[in-house]
C-alpha positions in Angstrom: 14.4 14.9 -34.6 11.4 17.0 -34.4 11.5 20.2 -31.8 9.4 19.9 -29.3 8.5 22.2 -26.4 6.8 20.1 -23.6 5.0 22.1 -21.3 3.0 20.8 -17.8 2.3 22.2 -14.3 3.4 22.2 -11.2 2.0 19.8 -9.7 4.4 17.3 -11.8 7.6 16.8 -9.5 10.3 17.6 -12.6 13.6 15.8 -11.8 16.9 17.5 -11.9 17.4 16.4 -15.6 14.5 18.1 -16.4 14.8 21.3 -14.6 17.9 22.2 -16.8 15.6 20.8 -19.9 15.9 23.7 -22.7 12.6 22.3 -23.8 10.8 21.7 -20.8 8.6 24.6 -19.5 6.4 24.6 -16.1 3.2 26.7 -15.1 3.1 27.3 -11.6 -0.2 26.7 -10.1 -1.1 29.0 -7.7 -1.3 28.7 -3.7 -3.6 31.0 -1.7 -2.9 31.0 2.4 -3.4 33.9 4.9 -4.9 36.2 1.9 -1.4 35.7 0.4 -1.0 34.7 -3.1 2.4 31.9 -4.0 3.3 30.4 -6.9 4.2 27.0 -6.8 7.7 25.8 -6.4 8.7 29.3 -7.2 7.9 31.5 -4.1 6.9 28.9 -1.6 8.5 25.7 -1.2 7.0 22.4 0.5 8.7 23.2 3.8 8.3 26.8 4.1 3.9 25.4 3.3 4.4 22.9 6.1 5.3 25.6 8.4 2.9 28.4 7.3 0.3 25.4 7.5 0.6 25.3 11.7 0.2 29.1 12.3 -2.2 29.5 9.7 -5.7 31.3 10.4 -7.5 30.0 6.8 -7.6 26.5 4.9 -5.1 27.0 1.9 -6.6 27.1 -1.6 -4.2 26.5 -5.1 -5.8 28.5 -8.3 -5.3 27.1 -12.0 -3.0 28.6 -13.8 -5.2 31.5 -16.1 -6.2 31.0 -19.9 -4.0 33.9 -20.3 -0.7 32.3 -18.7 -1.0 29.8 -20.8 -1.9 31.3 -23.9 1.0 34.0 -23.1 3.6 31.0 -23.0 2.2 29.2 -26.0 2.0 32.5 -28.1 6.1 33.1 -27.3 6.9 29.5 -28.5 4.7 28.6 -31.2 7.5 30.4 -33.6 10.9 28.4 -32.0 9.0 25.2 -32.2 7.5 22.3 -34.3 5.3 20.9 -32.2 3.8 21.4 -28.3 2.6 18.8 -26.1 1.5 20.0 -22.6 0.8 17.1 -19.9 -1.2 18.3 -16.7 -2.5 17.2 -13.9 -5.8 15.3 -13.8 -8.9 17.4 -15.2 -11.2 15.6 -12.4 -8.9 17.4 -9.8 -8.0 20.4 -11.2 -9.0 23.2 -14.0 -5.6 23.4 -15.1 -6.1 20.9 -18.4 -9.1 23.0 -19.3 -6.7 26.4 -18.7 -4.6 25.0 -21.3 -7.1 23.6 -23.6 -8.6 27.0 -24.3 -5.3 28.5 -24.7 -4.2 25.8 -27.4 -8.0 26.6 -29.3 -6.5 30.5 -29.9 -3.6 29.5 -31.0 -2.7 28.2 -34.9 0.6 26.0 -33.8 -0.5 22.0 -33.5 -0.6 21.8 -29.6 -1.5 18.4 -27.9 -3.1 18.8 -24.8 -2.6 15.6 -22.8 -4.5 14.9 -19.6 -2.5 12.7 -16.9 -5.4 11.7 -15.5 -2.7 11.7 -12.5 -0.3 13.8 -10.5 3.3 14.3 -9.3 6.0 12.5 -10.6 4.3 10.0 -12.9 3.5 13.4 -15.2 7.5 13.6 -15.3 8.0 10.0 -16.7 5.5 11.0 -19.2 7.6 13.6 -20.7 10.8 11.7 -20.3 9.1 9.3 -22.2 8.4 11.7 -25.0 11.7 12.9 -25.3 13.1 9.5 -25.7 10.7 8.7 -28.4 11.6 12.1 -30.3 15.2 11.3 -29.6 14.9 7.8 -31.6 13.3 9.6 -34.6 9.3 8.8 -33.6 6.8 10.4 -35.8 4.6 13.1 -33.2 1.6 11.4 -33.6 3.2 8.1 -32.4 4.7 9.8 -30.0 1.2 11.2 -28.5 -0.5 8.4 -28.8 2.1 6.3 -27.0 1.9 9.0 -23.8 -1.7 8.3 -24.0 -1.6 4.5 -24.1 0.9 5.5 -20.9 -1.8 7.6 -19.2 -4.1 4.3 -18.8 -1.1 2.0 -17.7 -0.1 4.2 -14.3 -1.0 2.4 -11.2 -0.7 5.2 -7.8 -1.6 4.7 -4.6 -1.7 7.4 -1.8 -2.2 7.2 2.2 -2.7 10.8 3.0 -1.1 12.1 5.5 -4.1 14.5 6.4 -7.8 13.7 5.6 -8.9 17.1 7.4 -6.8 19.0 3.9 -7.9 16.6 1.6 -11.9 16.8 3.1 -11.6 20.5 3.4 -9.9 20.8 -0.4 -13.2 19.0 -1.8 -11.2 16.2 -3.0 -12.6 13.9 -0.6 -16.3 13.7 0.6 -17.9 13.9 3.9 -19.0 9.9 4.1 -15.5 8.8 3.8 -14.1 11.8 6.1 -16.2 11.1 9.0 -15.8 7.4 8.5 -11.8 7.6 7.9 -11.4 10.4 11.0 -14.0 9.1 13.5 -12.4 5.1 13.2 -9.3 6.2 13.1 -8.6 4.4 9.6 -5.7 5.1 7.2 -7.5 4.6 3.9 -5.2 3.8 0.5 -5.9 6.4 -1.7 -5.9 5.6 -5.8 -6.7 6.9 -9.1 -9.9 5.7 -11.2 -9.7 7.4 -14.5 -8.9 10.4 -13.2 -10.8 10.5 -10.1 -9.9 10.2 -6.3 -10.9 6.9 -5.1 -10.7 4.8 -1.9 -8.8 1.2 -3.0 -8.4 -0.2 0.6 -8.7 0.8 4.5 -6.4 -0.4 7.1 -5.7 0.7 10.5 -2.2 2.1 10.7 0.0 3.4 8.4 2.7 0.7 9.3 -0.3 -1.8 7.8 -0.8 0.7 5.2 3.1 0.6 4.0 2.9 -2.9 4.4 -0.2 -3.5 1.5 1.7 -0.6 -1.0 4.6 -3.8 -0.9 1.0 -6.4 -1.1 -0.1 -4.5 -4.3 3.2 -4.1 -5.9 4.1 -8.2 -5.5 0.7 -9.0 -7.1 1.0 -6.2 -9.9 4.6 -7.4 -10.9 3.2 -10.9 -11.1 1.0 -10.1 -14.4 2.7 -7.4 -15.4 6.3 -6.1 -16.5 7.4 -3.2 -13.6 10.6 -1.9 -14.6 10.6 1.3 -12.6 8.7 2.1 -9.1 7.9 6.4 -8.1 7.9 7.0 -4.1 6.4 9.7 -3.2 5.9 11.6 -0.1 5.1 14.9 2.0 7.9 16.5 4.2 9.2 13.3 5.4 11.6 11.7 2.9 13.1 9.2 5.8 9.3 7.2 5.0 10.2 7.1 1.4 13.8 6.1 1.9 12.8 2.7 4.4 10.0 2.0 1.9 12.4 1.9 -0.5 15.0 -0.1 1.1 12.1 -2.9 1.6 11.4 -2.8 -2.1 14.9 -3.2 -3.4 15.2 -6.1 -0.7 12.1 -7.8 -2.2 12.5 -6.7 -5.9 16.3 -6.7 -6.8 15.3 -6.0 -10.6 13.1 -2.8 -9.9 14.6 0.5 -10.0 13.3 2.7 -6.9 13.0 6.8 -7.2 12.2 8.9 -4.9 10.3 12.6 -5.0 8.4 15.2 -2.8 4.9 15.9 -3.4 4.9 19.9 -5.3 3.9 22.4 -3.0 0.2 22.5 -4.4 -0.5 18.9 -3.6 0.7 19.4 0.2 -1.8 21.9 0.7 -4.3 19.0 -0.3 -3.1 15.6 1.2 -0.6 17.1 4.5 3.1 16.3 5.0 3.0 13.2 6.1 1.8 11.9 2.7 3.6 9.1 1.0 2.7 7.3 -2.5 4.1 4.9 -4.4 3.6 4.5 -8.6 4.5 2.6 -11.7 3.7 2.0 -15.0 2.7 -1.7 -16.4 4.1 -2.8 -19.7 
């Protein structure tokens, strides 16, 4: 078995297996509020945002992680380790690939820089997925070229819990603002390649919730769903009824359940829920 350091961001929601991962190493992206600088899931945690958020004087920013954080990190390991392959969050939404990119250049250790071309949990799955492939005795370039064939097969869709963040973050322009706020629509966020896109717009998130279950029925028709990701703001109780509606439909599907990182919740707003899977 090759060793392998796996790096990625903060904006990945790393399980509990994870966390205590001797190979697993996170860069805290940073979160700027009230002139005050945080560090992702280290000094500020979702709720303690959520609550900052309503007494706040200034929109919240997040900052990349530096060329220099990473390079600093990739400089200690490149000696305990054969390989490293850092996942991060999309490079349409975020500097942070880029960050590490120009870290890896300076560095003389093979690193593989993968972009997500997502966020949140499905980064996680990624790595998991890594590790069991190293685990079973997978050559590295196998085993980076199978995260990448991964990348293109994640399916995420998002009803954000605050288009006023996500307008104000530059994630979401001012057509689809005015139309969203002004109507009173809840539209169904998705990925294309990378990039924020609007999939669908319904009235009311109750509708909304109801066309994540639409989606995932016609998706598991043509394709092979083994595992679905909830995700969601501050509210897990959303997650935890969506989920009880899934397992009723789909008996075979395994359902998790995560919180958005602090440094999407400045972005998309507390009440925020997604839901995520990868075709086979």
């Amino acid at each position: 078995m090759l060793k392998i350091a796996w790096i990625t961001d903060s904006s990945a929601c790393i399980d509990e297996e994870l966390q205590h991962h001797p190979d697993v190493y996170v860069v805290p992206i940073s979160i700027i509020l009230d002139n005050q600088e945080y560090r992702d899931g280290v000094d500020l945690t979702p709720y303690e945002l959520y609550n900052k958020l309503k007494s706040s004087t200034s929109q919240p920013k997040t900052s990349q992680p530096s060329v220099g954080q990473f390079l600093a990190l990739y400089e200690k390991l490149q000696y305990s380790y054969d390989y490293i392959i850092s996942i991060h969050v999309s490079s349409k939404l975020s500097g942070t690939y880029s960050s590490s990119f120009q870290a890896a250049q300076q560095i003389q250790k093979p690193i593989y820089i993968i972009d997500s071309k997502v966020t949140s949990y499905p980064m996680t799955a990624l790595i998991s997925e890594g590790i069991r492939l190293n685990r079973a005795g997978t050559e590295i370039n196998d085993i980076v070229s199978t995260i990448q064939k991964l990348v293109d097969k994640n399916k995420m869709y998002v009803i954000v819990g605050s288009l006023e963040q996500l307008y104000a973050s530059g994630r979401l322009n001012s057509i689809q603002f005015v139309v969203g706020s002004l109507l009173k629509i809840k539209p169904i966020i998705t990925f294309n390649n990378g990039t924020l896109a609007i999939y669908d717009k319904v009235r009311t998130e109750r509708k909304a919730l109801h066309r994540f279950l639409t989606i995932l029925k016609e998706e598991i028709q043509n394709s092979k769903i083994s595992e679905v990701y909830l995700l969601y703001g501050l509210h897990s109780d959303k997650a935890q009824v969506l989920k009880r509606k899934i397992e009723s439909l789909f008996p075979s599907l395994n359902v998790l359940t995560f919180p958005f990182s602090t440094s999407l919740g400045v972005h998309t707003g507390e009440d925020t829920i997604g839901i995520s899977w990868f075709n086979n």
